[in-house]
C-alpha positions in Angstrom: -14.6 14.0 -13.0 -12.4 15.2 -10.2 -10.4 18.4 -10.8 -6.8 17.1 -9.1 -5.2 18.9 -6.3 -2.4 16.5 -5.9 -1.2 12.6 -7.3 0.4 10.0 -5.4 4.0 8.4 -6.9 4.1 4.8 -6.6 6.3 2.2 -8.0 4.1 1.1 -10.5 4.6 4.5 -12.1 8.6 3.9 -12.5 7.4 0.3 -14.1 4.8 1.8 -16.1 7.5 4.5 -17.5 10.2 1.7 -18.2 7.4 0.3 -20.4 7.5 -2.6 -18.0 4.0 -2.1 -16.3 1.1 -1.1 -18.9 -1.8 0.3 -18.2 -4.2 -2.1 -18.4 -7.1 -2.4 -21.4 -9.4 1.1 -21.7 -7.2 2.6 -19.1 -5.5 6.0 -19.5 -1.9 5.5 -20.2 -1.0 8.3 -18.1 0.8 7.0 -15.3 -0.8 7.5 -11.8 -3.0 5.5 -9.5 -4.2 8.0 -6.9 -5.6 11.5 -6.5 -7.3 14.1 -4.2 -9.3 16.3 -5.1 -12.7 17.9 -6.0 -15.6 16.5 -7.6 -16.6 18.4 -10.8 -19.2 16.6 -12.8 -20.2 12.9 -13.6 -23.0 10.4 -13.6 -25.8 11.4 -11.3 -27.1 8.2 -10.3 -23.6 6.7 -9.8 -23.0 9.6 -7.6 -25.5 9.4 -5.7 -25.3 5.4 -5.3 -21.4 6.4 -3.7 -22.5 9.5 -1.9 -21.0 11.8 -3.5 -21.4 15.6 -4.8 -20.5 18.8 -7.1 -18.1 20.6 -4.9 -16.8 17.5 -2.6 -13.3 16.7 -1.7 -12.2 12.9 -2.4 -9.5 10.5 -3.1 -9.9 8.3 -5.9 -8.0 4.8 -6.6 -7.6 5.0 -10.5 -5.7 2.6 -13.0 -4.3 5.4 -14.7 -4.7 9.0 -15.4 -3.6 10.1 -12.3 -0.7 12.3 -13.5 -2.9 15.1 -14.8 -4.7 18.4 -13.8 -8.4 16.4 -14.6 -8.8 12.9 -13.7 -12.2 10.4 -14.5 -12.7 8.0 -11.8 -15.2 5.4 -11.4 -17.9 6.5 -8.5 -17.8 3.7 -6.5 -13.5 4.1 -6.1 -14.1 7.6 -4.6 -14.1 8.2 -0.7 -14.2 11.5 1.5 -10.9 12.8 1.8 -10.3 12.6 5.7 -10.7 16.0 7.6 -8.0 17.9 8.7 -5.7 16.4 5.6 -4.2 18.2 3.5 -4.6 18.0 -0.5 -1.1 16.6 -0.8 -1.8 13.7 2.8 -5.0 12.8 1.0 -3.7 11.8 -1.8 -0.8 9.4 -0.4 -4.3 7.7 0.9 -5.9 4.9 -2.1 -3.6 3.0 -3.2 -1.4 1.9 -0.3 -5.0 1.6 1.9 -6.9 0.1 -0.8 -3.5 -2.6 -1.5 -2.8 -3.2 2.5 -6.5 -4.0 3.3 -7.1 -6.2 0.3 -3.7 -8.4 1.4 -2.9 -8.1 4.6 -6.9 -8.1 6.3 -9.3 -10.0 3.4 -6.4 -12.3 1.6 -3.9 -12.7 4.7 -7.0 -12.8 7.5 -5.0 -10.5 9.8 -6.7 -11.1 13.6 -5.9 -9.0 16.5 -3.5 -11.2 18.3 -1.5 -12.2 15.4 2.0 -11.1 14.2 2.4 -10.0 11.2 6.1 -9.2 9.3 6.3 -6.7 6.8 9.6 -6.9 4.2 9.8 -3.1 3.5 8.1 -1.8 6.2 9.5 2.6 5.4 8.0 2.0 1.9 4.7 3.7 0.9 3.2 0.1 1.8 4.9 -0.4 4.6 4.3 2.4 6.7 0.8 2.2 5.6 0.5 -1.3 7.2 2.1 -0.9 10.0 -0.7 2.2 11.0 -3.7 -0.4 10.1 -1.9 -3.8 11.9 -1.6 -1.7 15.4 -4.9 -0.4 14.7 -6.6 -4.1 14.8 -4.6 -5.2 17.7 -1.8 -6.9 15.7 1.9 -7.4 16.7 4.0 -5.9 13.9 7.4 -6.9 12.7 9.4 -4.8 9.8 12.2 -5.3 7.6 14.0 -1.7 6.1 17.7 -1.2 4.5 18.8 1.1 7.0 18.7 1.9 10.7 17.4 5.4 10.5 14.7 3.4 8.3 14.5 0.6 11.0 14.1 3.4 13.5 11.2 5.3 11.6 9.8 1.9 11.5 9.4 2.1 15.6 8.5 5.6 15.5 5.4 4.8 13.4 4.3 1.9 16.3 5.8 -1.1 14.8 7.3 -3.4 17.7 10.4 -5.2 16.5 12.6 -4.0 13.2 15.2 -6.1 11.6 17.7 -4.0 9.3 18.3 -6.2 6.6 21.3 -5.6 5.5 23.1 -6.2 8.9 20.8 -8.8 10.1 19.4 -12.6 8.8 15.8 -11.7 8.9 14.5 -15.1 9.1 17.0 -15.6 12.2 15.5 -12.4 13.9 12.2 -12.9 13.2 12.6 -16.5 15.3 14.6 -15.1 17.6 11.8 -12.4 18.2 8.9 -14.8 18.4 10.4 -17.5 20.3 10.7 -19.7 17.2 7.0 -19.7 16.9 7.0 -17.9 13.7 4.8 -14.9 12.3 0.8 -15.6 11.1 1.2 -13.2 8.3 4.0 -12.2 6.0 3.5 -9.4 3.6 6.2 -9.8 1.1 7.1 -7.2 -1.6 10.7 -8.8 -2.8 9.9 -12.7 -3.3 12.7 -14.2 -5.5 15.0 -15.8 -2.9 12.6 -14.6 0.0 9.9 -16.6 -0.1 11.8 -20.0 0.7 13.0 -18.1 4.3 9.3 -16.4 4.9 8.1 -20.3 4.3 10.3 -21.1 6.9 9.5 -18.4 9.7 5.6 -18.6 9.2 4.0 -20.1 12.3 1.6 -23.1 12.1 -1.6 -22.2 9.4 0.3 -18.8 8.5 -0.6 -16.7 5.3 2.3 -15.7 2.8 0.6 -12.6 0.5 3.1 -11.7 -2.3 2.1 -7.8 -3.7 5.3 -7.7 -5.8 8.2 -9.3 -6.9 11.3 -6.7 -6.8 13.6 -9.4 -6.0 12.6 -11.6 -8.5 9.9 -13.9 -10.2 11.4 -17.5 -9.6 11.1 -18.3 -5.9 11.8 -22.0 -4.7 10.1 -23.5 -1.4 10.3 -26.4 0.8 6.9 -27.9 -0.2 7.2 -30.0 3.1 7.0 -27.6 5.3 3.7 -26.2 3.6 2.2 -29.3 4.0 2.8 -29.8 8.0 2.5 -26.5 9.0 -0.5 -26.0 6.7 0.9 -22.7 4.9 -1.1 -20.3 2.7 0.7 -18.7 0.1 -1.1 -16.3 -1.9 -0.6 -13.0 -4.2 -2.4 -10.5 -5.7 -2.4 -7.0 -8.1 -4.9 -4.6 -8.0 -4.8 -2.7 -10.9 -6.4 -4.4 -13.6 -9.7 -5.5 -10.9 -12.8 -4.7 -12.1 -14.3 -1.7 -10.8 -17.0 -3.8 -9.1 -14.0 -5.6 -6.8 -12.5 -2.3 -6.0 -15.8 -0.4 -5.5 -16.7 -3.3 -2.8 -12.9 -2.8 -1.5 -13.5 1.5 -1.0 -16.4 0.1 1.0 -14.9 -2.1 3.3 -11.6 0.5 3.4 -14.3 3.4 4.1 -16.2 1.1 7.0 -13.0 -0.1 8.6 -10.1 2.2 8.2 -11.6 5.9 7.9 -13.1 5.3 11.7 -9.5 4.9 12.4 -7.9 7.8 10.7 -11.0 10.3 12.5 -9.4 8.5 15.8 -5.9 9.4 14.8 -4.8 6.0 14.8 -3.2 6.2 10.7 -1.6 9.4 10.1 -0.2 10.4 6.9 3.4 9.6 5.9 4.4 12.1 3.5 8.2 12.1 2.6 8.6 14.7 0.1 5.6 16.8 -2.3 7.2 17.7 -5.8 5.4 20.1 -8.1 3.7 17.8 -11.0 6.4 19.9 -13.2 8.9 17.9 -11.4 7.7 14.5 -11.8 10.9 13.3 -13.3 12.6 14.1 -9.7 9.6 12.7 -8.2 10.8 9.1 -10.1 14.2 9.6 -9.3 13.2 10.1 -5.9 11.2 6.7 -5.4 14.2 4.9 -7.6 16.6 5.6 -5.2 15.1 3.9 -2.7 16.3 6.7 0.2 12.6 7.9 1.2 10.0 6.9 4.1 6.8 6.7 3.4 5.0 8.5 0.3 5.9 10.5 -2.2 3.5 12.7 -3.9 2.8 15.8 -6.5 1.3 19.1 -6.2 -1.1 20.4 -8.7 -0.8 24.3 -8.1 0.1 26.5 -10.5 1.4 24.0 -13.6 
C-alpha cells in the first residue's frame, strides 16, 4: 500500500475516461498508471522478496488506481524513487521507463551503434526515449509538430529532428542517414505511417508499434519486408501479468536507475496540477501543446 505523493497523466487516462480504454479484469477503474510515493503496509514476504520497506519512497507501475490519495501496487512493480527527485519527477518515472525499455531495448534489440527514429519524440514517450537511446550509445532521430517541439527535441540530446508538419519524414530520415535507413522505429501513430517507416528501415530493422493514434488499418509493401528482412512488432503493457512486469522493474532497475544516479535521464516535467484539477490535467495532454510529462500533486486535496 503506497500512500501517493503524486500520479503521472498519460494518454491511456484520456482513453480510459472516453470509455475507450478499460481497465483491465480485477483492476481498479480509477484511471492512473503511475505513482510516487511511500510505502505504508503490505505483504511481508513480497516485500522483502522486492526489497522494500514501512517508510520507503517508490514509484509504482499500476493498471489502475493511480488517481487517488492510497494506491495498492503489486511488490515486485515498485522501485526506489531516484535520489535527489522530487515527489512530482518520480512519478513521471514507470510508465514511460517501464514502456520504452520493454519496446525499444528487449522487443526492438536497440544496440549502441544503431539509429533509432522516434514519431513523437516531445511526448511523455518520446522524451523518455530519447534520454535511454543516448544513454546505450544510440543515434537518435525524432519526429514532433512543432519547431519549438523539434528544438526541445535537440535540447534533450537527440541528433537529428524532423518537424512533421513542414517536412516528409520518410524523405528526411533518408536524407539524414544517407538512404541507409534507421535499425529501429518506435512508432506511436501507425495508420498511414507504417507503410513509410517500412520504407525508411534499414536492412533487418525492427518496427515496434506502442499505439495507434493515427489509426488501426495500416497497409505495407510486403516485398520490401521480405528483402530487407523487416521486423514489425507491437505491444501494450497494461493488461501483462504482474510476473512480466515484475521481471521488467528488474531489468529497468539494473539498466536504467545506474543511468539516472549518473545524470544521464533527467526528468521531463511539463506542468504538475493539483489532483483537484485533473480535468485541466486531461485538457492539458488533449491538446497536444506540452513536452514531456504531465503529472498531479497529492498535497492538501
Amino acid at each position: 500500500m503506497i500512500r501517493v505523493s503524486a500520479s503521472g497523466v498519460n494518454r491511456p487516462d484520456v482513453l480510459q475516461r472516453k470509455g475507450a480504454y478499460p481497465a483491465p479484469a480485477g483492476a481498479s477503474d480509477l484511471p492512473g498508471l503511475e505513482v510516487s510515493g511511500v510505502v505504508e503496509g503490505g505483504d511481508a514476504a513480497a516485500m522483502a522478496d522486492a526489497g522494500l520497506h514501512i517508510g520507503q519512497r517508490v514509484v509504482a507501475l499500476v493498471s489502475g488506481g493511480g488517481y487517488a490519495q492510497y494506491c495498492a501496487a503489486p511488490a515486485g512493480q515498485c522501485l526506489p524513487a531516484p535520489e535527489g527527485w522530487s515527489d512530482a519527477e518520480a512519478a513521471s518515472l514507470p510508465e514511460t521507463v517501464f514502456t520504452v525499455w520493454s519496446n525499444v531495448f528487449e522487443r526492438g534489440r536497440l544496440q549502441a551503434g544503431e539509429t533509432l527514429l522516434i514519431q513523437g519524440g516531445s511526448s511523455g514517450i518520446g522524451v523518455t526515449a530519447i534520454q535511454l537511446a543516448k544513454a546505450a550509445g544510440a543515434t537518435v532521430i525524432v519526429t514532433a509538430g512543432s519547431d519549438a517541439k523539434c528544438a526541445a527535441c535537440l535540447a534533450l540530446g537527440a541528433d537529428h529532428a524532423i518537424n512533421y508538419r513542414s517536412q516528409d519524414f520518410a524523405a528526411e530520415v533518408l536524407r539524414l542517414t544517407d538512404n541507409r535507413g534507421v535499425d529501429v522505429v518506435l512508432d506511436m501513430v501507425a495508420g498511414d505511417y507504417v507503410e513509410k517507416e517500412v520504407g525508411v528501415l534499414a536492412e533487418d530493422g525492427r518496427l515496434v508499434i506502442i499505439a495507434v493514434q493515427g489509426g488501426v488499418q495500416s497497409a505495407i509493401n510486403a516485398g520490401l519486408v521480405l528483402r530487407k528482412r523487416l521486423t514489425i512488432t507491437g505491444s501494450t503493457l497494461r493488461a501483462r501479468s504482474v510476473a512480466f512486469k515484475s521481471a521488467l522493474a528488474k531489468a529497468c532497475q539494473a539498466a536504467v536507475w545506474p543511468w539516472i544516479a549518473q545524470g544521464k535521464v533527467k526528468p521531463v516535467l511539463y506542468r504538475t496540477f493539483a489532483a483537484g484539477d485533473a480535468a485541466q490535467a486531461h485538457a492539458l495532454m488533449e491538446s497536444n501543446a506540452h513536452i514531456g510529462k504531465i503529472v498531479l500533486t497529492w498535497g492538501d486535496v
